[in-house]
Each structure stands twice: as structure tokens, then as C-alpha cells.
Backbone as CSV, one residue per row, in Angstrom:
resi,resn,N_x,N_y,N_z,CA_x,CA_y,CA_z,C_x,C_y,C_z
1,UNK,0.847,-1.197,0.000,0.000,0.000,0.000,0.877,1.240,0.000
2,UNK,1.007,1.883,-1.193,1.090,3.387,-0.842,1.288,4.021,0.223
3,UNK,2.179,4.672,0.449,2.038,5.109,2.025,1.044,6.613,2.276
4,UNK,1.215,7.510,1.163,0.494,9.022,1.183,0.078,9.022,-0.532
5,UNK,-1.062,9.342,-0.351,-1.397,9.876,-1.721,-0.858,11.396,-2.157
6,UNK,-0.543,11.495,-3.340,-0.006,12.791,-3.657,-0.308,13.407,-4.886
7,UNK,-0.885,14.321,-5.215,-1.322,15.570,-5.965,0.049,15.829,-6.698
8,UNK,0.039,15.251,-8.348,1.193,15.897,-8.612,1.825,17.280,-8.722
9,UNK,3.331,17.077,-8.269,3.418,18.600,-8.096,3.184,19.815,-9.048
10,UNK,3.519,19.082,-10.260,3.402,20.065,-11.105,2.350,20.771,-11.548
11,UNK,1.645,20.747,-10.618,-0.164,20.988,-10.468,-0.462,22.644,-9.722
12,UNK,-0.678,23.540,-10.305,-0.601,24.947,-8.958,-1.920,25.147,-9.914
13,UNK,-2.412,24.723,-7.933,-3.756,25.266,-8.165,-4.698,26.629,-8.379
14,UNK,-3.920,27.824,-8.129,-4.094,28.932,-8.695,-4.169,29.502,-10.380
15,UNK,-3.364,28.563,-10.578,-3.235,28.882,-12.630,-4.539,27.911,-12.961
16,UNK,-4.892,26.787,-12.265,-5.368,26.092,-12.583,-7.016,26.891,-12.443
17,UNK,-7.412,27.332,-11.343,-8.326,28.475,-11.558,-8.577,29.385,-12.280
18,UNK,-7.814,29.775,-12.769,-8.183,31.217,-13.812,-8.764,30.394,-15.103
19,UNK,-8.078,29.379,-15.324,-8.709,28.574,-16.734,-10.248,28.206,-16.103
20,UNK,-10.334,27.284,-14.931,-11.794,27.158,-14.593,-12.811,28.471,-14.628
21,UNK,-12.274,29.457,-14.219,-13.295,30.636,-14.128,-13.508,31.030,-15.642
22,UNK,-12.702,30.905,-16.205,-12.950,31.646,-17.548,-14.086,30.471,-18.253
23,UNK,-14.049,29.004,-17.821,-14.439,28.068,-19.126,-15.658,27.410,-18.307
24,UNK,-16.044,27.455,-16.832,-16.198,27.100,-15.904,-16.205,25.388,-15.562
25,UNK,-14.996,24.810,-16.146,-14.873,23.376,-15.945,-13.326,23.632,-16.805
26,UNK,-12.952,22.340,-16.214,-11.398,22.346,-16.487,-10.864,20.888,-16.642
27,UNK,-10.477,20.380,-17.782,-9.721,18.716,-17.361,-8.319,18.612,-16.851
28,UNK,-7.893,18.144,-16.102,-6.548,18.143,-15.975,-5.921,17.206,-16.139
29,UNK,-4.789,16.723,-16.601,-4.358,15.372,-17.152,-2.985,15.256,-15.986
30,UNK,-3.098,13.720,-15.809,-2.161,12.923,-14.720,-2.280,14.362,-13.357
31,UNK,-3.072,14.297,-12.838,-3.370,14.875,-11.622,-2.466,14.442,-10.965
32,UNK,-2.751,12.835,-10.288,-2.101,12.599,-8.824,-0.797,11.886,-9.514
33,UNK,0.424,12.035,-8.842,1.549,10.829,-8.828,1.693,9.689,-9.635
34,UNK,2.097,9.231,-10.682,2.193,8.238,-11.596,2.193,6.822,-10.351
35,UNK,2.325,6.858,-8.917,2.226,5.902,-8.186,0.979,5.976,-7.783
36,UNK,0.584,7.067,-6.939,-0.583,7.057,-6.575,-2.019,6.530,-7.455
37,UNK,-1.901,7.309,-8.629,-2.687,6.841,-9.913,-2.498,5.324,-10.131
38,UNK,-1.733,4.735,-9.819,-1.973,3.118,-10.019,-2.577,2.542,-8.666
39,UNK,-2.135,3.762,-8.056,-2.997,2.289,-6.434,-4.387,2.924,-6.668
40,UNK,-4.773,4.010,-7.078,-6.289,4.056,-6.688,-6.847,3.636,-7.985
41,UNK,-6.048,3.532,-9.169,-6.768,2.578,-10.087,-7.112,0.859,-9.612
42,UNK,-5.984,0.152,-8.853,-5.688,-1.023,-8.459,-7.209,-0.867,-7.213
43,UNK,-7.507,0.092,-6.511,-8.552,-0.330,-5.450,-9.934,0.021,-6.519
44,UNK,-9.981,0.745,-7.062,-11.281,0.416,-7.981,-11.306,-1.008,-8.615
45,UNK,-10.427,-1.086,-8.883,-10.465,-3.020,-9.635,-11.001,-3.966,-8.846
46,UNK,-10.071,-3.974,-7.610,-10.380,-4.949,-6.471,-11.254,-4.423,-6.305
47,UNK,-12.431,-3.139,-5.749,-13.464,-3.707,-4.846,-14.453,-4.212,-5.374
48,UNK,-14.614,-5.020,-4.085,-15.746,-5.816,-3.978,-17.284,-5.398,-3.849
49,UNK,-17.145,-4.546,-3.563,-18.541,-3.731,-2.811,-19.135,-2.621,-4.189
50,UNK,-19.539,-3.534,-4.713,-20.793,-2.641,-5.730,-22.225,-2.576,-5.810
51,UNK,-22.830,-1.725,-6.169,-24.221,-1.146,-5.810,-24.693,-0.863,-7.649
52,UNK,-25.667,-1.623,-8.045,-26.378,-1.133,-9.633,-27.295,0.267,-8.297
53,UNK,-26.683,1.557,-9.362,-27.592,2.741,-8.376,-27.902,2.954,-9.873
54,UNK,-30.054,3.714,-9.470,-30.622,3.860,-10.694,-31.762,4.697,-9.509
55,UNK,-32.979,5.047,-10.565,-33.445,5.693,-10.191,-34.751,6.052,-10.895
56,UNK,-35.942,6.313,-10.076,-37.113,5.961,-10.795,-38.533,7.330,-10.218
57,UNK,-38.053,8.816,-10.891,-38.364,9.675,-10.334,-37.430,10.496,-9.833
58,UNK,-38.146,10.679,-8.081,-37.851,11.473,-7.332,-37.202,10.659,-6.465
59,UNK,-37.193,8.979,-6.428,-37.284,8.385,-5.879,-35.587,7.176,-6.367
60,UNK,-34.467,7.219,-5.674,-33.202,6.663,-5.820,-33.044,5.258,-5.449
61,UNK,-32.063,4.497,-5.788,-32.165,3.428,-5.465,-30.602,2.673,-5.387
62,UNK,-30.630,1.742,-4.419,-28.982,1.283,-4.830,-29.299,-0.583,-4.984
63,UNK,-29.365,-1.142,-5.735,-29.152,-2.861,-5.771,-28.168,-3.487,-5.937
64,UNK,-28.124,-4.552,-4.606,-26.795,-5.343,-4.449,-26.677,-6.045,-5.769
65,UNK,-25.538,-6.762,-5.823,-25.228,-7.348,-6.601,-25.682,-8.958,-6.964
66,UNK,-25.713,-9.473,-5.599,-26.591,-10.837,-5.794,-28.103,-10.366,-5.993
67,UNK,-28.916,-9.085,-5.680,-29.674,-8.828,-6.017,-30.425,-9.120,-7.171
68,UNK,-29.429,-8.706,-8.110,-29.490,-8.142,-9.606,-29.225,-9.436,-10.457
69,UNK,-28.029,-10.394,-10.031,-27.610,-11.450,-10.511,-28.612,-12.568,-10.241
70,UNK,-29.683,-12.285,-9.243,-31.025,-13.372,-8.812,-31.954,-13.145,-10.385
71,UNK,-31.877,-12.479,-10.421,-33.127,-11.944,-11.867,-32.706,-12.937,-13.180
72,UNK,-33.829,-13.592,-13.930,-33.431,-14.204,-15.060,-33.009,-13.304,-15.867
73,UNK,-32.669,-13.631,-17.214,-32.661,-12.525,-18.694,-33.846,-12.008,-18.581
74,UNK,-34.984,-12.599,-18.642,-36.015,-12.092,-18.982,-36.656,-10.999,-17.747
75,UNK,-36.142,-11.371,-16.459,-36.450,-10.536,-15.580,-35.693,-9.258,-16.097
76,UNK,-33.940,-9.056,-15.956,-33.097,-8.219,-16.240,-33.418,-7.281,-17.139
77,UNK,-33.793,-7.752,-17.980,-34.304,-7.012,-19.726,-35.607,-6.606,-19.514
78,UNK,-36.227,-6.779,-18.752,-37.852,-6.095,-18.559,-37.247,-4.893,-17.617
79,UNK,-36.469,-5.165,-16.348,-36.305,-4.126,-15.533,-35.404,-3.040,-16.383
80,UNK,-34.157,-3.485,-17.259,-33.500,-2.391,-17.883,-34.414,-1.434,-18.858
81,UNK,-35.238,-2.231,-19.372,-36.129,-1.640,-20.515,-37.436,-0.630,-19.956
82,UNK,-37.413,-0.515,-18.675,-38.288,0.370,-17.920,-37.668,1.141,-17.719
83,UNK,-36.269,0.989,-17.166,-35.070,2.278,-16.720,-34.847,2.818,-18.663
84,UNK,-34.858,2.420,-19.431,-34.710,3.122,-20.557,-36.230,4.214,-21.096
85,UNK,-37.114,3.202,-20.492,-38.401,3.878,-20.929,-38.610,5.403,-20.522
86,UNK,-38.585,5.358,-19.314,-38.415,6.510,-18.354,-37.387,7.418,-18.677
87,UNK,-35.963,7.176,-19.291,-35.170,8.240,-19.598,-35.486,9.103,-20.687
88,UNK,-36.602,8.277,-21.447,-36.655,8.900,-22.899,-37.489,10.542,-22.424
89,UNK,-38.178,10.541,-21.533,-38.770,12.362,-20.871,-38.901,12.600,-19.559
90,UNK,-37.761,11.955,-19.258,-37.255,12.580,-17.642,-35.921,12.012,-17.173
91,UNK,-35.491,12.572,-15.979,-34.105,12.349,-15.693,-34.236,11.269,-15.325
92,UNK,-32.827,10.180,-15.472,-32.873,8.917,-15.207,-31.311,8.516,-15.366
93,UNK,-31.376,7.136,-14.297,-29.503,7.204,-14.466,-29.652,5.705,-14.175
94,UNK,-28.314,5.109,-14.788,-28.546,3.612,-14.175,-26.997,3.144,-14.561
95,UNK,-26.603,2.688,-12.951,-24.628,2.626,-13.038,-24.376,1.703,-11.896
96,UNK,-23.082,1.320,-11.761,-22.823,0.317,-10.549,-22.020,1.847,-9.820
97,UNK,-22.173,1.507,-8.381,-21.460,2.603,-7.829,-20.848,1.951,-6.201
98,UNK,-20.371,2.590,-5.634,-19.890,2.380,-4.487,-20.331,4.039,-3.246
99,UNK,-20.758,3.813,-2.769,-20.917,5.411,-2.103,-20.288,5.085,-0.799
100,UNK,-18.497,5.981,-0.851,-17.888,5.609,0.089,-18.233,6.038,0.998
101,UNK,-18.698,7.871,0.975,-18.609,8.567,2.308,-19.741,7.927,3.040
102,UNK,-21.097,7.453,2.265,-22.290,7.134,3.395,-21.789,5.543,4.185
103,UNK,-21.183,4.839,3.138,-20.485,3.756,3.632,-19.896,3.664,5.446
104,UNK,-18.581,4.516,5.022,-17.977,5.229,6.266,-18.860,5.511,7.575
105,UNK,-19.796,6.536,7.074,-21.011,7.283,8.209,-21.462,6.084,8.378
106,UNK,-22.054,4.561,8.096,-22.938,3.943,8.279,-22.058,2.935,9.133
107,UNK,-20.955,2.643,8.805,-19.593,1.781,9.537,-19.876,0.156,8.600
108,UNK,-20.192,0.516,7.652,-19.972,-0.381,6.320,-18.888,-1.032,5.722
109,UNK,-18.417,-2.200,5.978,-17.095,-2.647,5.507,-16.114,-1.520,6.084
110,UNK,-15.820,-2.064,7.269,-14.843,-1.419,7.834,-13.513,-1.649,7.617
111,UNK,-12.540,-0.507,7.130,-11.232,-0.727,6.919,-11.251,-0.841,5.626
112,UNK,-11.724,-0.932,4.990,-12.212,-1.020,3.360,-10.684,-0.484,2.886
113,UNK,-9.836,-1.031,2.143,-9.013,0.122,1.390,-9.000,1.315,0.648
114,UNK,-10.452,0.975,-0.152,-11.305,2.245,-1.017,-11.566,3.645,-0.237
115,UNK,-11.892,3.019,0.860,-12.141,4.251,1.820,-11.152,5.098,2.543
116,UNK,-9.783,5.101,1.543,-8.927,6.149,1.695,-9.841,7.402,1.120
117,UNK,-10.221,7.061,-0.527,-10.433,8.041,-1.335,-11.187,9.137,-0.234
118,UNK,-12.309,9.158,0.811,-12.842,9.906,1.343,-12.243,10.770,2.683
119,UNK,-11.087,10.012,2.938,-10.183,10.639,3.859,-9.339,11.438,2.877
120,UNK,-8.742,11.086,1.708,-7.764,11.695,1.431,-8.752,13.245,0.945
121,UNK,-9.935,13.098,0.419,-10.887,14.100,-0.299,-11.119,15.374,1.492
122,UNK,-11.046,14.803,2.071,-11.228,15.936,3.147,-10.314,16.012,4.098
123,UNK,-9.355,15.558,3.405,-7.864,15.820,3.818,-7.480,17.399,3.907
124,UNK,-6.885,18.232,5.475,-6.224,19.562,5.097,-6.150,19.956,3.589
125,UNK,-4.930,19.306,3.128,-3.965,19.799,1.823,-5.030,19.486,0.764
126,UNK,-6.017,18.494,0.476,-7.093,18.383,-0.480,-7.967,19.114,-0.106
127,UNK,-8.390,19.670,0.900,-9.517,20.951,0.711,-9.007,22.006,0.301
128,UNK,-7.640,22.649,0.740,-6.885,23.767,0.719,-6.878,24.173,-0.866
129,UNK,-6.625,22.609,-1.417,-6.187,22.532,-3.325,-7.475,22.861,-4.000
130,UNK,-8.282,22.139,-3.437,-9.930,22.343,-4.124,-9.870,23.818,-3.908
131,UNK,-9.669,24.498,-2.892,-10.589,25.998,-2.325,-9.676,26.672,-3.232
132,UNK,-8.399,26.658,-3.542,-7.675,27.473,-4.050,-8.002,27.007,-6.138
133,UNK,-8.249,26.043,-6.295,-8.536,25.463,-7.632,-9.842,26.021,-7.891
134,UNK,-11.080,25.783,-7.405,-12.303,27.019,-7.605,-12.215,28.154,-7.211
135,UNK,-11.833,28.446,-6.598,-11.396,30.325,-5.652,-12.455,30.485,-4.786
136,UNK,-13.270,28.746,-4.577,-13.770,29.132,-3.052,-13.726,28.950,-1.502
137,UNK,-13.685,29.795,-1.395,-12.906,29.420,0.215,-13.799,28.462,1.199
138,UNK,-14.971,29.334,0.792,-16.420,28.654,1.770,-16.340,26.809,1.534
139,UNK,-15.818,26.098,0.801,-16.006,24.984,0.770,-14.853,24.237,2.204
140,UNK,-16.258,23.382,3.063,-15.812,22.709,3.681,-15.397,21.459,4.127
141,UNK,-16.131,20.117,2.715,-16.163,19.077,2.914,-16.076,18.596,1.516
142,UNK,-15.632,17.294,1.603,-16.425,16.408,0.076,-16.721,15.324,0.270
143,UNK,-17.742,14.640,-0.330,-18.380,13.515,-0.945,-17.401,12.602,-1.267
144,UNK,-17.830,11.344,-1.654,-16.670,10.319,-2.461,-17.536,9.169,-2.875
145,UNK,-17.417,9.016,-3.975,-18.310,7.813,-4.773,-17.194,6.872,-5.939
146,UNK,-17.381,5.556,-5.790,-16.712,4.576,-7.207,-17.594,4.664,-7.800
147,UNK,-17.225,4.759,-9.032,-18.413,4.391,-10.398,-17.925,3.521,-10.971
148,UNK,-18.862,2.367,-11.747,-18.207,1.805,-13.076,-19.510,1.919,-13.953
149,UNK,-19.388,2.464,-15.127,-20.166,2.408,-16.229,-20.164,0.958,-16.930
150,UNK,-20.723,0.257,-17.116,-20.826,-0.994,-18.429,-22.010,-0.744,-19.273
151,UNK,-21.937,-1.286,-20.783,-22.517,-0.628,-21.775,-23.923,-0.807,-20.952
152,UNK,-25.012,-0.014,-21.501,-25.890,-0.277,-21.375,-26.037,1.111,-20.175
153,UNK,-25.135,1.676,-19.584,-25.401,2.516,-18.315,-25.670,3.725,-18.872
154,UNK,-25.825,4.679,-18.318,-25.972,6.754,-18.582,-26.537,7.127,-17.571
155,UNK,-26.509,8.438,-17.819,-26.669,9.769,-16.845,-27.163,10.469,-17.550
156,UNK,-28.642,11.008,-17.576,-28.975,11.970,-18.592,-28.870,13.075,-18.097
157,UNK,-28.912,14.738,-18.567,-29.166,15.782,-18.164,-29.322,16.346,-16.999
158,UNK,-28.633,16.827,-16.205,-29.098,17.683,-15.119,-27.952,18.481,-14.646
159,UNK,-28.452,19.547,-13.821,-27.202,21.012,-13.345,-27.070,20.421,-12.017
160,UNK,-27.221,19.441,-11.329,-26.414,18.932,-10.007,-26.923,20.512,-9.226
161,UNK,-27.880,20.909,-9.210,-28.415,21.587,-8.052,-29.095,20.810,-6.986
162,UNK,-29.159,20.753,-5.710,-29.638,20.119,-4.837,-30.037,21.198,-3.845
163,UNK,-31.305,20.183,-3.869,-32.078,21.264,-3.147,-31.720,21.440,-1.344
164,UNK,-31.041,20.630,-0.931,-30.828,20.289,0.855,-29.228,20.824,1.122
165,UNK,-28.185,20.639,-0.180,-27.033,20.407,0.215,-26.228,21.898,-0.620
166,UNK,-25.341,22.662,-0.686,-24.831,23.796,-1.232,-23.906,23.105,-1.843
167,UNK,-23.961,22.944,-3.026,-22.362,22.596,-3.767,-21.906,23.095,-4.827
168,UNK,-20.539,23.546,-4.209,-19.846,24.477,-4.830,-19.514,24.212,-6.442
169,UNK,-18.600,22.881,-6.756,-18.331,22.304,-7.806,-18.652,20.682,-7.772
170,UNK,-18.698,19.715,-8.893,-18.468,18.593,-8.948,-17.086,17.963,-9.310
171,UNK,-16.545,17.254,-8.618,-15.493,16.515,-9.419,-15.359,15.347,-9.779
172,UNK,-14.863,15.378,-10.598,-14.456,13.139,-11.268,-13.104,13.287,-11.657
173,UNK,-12.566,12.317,-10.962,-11.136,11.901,-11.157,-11.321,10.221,-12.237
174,UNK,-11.166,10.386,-13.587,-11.351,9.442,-14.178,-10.207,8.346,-14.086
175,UNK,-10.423,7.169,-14.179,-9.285,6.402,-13.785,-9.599,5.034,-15.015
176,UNK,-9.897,5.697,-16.139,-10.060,4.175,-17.329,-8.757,4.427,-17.932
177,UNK,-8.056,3.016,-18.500,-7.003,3.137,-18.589,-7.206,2.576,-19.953
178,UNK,-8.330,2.326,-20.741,-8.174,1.829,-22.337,-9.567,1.659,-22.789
179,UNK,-10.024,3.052,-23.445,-11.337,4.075,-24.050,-10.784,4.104,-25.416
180,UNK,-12.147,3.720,-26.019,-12.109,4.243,-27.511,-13.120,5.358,-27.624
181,UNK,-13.254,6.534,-28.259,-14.120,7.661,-28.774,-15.402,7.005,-29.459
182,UNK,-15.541,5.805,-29.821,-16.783,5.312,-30.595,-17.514,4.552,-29.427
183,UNK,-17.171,4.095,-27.958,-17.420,3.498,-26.913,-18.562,4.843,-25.978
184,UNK,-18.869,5.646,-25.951,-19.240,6.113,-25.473,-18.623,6.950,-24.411
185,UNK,-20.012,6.969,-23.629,-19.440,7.327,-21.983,-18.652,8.462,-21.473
186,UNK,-18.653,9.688,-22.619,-18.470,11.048,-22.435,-18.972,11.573,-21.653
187,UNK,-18.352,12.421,-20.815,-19.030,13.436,-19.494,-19.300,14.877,-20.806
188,UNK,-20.329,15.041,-20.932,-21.191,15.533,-21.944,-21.394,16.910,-21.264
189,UNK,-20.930,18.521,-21.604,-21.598,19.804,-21.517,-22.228,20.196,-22.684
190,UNK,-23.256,20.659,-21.900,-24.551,21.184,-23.185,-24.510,22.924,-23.089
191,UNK,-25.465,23.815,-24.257,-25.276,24.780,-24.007,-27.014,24.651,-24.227
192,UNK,-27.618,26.088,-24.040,-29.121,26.294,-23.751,-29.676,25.771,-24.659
193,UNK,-29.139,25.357,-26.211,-29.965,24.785,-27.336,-30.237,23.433,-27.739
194,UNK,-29.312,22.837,-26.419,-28.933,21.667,-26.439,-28.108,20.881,-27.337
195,UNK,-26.979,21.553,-27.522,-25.825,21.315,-28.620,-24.519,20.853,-27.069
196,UNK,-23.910,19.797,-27.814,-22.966,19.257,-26.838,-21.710,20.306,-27.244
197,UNK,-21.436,21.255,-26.045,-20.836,22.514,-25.966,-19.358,21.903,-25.843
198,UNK,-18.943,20.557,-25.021,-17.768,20.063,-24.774,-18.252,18.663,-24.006
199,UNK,-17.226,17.753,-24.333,-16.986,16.265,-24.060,-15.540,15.899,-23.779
200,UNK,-15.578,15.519,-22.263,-14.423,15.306,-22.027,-14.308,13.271,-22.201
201,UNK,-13.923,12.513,-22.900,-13.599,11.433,-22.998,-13.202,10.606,-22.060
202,UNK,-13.577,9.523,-21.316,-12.941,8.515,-20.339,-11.151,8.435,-20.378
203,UNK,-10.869,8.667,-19.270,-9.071,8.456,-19.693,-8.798,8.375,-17.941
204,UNK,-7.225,8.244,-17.742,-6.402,8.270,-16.850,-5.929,8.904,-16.071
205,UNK,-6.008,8.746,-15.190,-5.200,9.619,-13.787,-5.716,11.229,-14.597
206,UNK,-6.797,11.659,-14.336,-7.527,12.585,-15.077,-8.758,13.401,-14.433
207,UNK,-8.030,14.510,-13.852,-9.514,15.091,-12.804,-10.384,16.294,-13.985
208,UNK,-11.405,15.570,-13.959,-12.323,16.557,-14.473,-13.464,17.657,-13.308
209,UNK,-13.279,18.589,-13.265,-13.925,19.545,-12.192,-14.748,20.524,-13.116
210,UNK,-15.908,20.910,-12.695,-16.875,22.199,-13.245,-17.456,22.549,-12.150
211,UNK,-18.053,24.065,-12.582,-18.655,24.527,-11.391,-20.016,24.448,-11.473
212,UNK,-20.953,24.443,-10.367,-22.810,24.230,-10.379,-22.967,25.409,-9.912
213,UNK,-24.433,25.683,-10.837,-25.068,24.719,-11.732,-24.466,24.742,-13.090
214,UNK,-24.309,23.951,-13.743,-23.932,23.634,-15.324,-24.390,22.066,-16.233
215,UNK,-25.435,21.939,-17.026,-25.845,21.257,-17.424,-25.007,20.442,-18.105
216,UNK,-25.386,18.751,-17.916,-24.327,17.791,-18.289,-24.704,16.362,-18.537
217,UNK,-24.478,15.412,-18.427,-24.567,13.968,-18.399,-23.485,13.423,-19.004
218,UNK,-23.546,11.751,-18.648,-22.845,11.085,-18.833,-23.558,10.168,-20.118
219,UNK,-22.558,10.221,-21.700,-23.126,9.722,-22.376,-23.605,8.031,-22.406
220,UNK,-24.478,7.207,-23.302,-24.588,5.804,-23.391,-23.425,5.251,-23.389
221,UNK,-23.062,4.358,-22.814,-21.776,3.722,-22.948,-22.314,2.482,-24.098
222,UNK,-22.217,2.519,-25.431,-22.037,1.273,-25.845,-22.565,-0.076,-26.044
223,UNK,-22.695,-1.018,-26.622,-23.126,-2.232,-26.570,-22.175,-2.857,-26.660
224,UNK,-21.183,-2.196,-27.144,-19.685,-2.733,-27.936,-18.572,-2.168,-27.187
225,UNK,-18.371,-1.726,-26.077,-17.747,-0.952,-25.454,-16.892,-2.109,-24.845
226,UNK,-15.792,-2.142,-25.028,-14.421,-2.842,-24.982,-14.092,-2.684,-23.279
227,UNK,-14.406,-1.995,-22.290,-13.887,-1.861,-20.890,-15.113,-1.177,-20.044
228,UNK,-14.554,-1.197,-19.010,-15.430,-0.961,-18.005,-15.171,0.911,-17.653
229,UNK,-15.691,1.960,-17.595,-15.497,3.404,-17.299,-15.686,3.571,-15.953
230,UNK,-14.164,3.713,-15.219,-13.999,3.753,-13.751,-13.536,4.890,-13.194
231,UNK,-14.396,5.714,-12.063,-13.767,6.838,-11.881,-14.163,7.218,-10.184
232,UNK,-13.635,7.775,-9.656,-13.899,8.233,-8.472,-14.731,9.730,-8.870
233,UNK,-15.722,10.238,-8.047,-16.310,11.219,-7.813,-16.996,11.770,-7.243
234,UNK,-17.411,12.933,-6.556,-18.602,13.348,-5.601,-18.563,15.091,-6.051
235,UNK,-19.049,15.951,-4.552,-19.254,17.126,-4.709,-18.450,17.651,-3.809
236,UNK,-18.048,19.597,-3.997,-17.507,20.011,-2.619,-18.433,21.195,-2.452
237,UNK,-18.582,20.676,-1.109,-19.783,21.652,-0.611,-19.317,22.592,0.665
238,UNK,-20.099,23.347,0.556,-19.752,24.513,0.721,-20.492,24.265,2.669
């Protein structure tokens, strides 16, 4: 194990702001440590602990994995084909995920290795980088979630406003290490006409950050999609 995760240096988060303010989202390529970037790719691989999270309304959902694996084809394909029905005129999402921080709060697989990512995210020196990388100071905490996309998953449309919680920006630290452009699974910005304004592509040791509200989704991943789209992400709230 890694002993400290580390933010590569060549990273100053002040320059790195002025580009966010001007564009209000920013990709940054090989973020953390060419070491670090392999162990938190290596604990997305290994874990064990995945959740199909989807959603039906107003109303969220997380299903275990023997859950999901109990269902025949014919069960599976009736339930996916309802989660598709529903996306076609309203928001709708359907992904395997891990939700470390509620994990943690709940005392869920304790000792978990994954569950660095949420210590290191509200770590001193990782809030300090975030506050100085958006230019807001007011942010006091973050979130932490695994994702894996497999074909068949998305995220349609929405500005990540929440109505209970203040958040400043979103971030995703992408961690796929072999994406093709015809595979899907673009983190998708729209502009008011609904023209895809910018698409940042699945890739490596790769923090993608924007500020809310800003309209977005995560494109279809594929039928044909060659890998799995793995990334750490949550919010920093204010």
C-alpha cells in the first residue's frame, strides 16, 4: 500500500483556476503521482462492494449485486427496458457505484481500502487545493463515490443543483485506462440549445472539475464498449 497519496506537483492550483473561471470546468491530465494513480486505479479493480444505483423519479435506489444477478434474462431485460423507458422524458440514471462517504457514516465494511479516497478528499492539503482550484474558500467538505459504467449505463441531463445540500463544484477523477471515442461514456456539456458545448472522454489519472449549476450527463456507454469506465467522484460543498 502506498504510504500518502499525492497531488502531482506540477499541479498549482491557482493557474489552474483562472482557466476554470474563464471556461467554468477544467480537465486536468495525470493529476495525482504516476504511483498514486496506479494504487487508486488497483482499489477500484479490487473492490468488492458494488451497488447497480438507478433511479425511478424522485425516488433513488442502490441494488446489491446478488440482487441483480437473482433476476433471469427475462427478468433483467424487462427491468432495464423500464429504466430506458423513463429516460426517454425525464431524468434517469442507471450505473454500478460504491458510495464511500455514506459507507464510512454507516460503519460499512470497515477498513475497506477504497475508503482512503474519502479521507484523502477531506484531507487539510485536499480541501486547501480544491478551495484554491475554484477560488472558493467557503467549501468545507467532500463527498466520495466509485463508479463503473458498463454498456448499457448513462446519466442523462441535469445542473447537479440540490435542493438540501450547497455545492460548490463537482469533481471526477477518471481512472479508465483503455477508451475508444466510438465506446461512449463522455461526461457531456450542453449549451441552452442543447448542442454538446464540450466532451471530455474517459481516460487516466484525469480530474475533471466544473462549477454548479452547469448542465451535463454522462453519455450511453455502448453495446460494444471494450472496458469498463472507472472513476472516483462526488461534490464540494460549501
Amino acid at each position: 500500500m502506498t504510504e500518502k497519496l499525492e497531488i502531482n506537483p506540477i499541479h498549482d492550483p491557482e493557474s489552474l483556476n483562472r482557466t476554470l473561471q474563464q471556461n467554468s470546468r477544467l480537465q486536468v491530465h495525470g493529476f495525482f503521482t504516476p504511483e498514486t494513480a496506479e494504487y487508486l486505479y488497483r482499489l477500484l479493480v479490487d473492490n468488492q462492494h458494488w451497488y447497480l444505483a438507478y433511479n425511478n423519479g424522485d425516488n433513488y435506489y442502490e441494488s446489491s449485486m446478488e440482487q441483480l444477478n437473482a433476476l433471469n434474462p427475462d427478468q433483467r431485460q424487462k427491468f432495464m427496458n423500464s429504466i430506458y423507458h423513463r429516460a426517454r422524458t425525464q431524468f434517469q440514471y442507471v450505473f454500478n457505484q460504491y458510495y464511500i462517504t455514506q459507507a464510512i457514516e454507516l460503519n460499512e465494511n470497515p477498513g475497506a481500502p477504497i475508503h482512503r479516497m474519502h479521507d484523502f478528499m477531506n484531507s487539510d492539503e485536499m480541501l486547501e487545493f480544491m478551495r484554491k482550484l475554484t477560488g472558493d474558500m467557503a467549501i468545507k467538505k467532500a463527498d466520495s463515490y466509485a463508479t463503473t459504467y458498463l454498456p448499457g449505463h448513462f446519466l442523462t441531463a441535469h445542473d447537479d443543483r440540490h435542493a438540501k445540500h450547497d455545492r460548490s463544484a463537482a469533481y471526477v477523477f477518471s481512472m479508465t485506462k483503455t477508451w475508444e471515442k466510438n465506446w461512449g461514456g463522455h461526461l457531456a456539456f450542453f449549451d441552452d440549445a442543447g448542442n454538446i458545448r464540450e466532451a471530455f472522454i474517459p481516460s487516466f489519472n484525469t480530474l475533471n472539475i466544473f462549477l454548479i449549476p452547469q448542465m451535463h450527463s454522462v453519455q450511453l456507454v455502448t453495446p460494444f464498449a471494450g472496458a469498463k469506465r472507472t472513476s472516483y467522484l462526488g461534490w464540494l460543498h460549501r
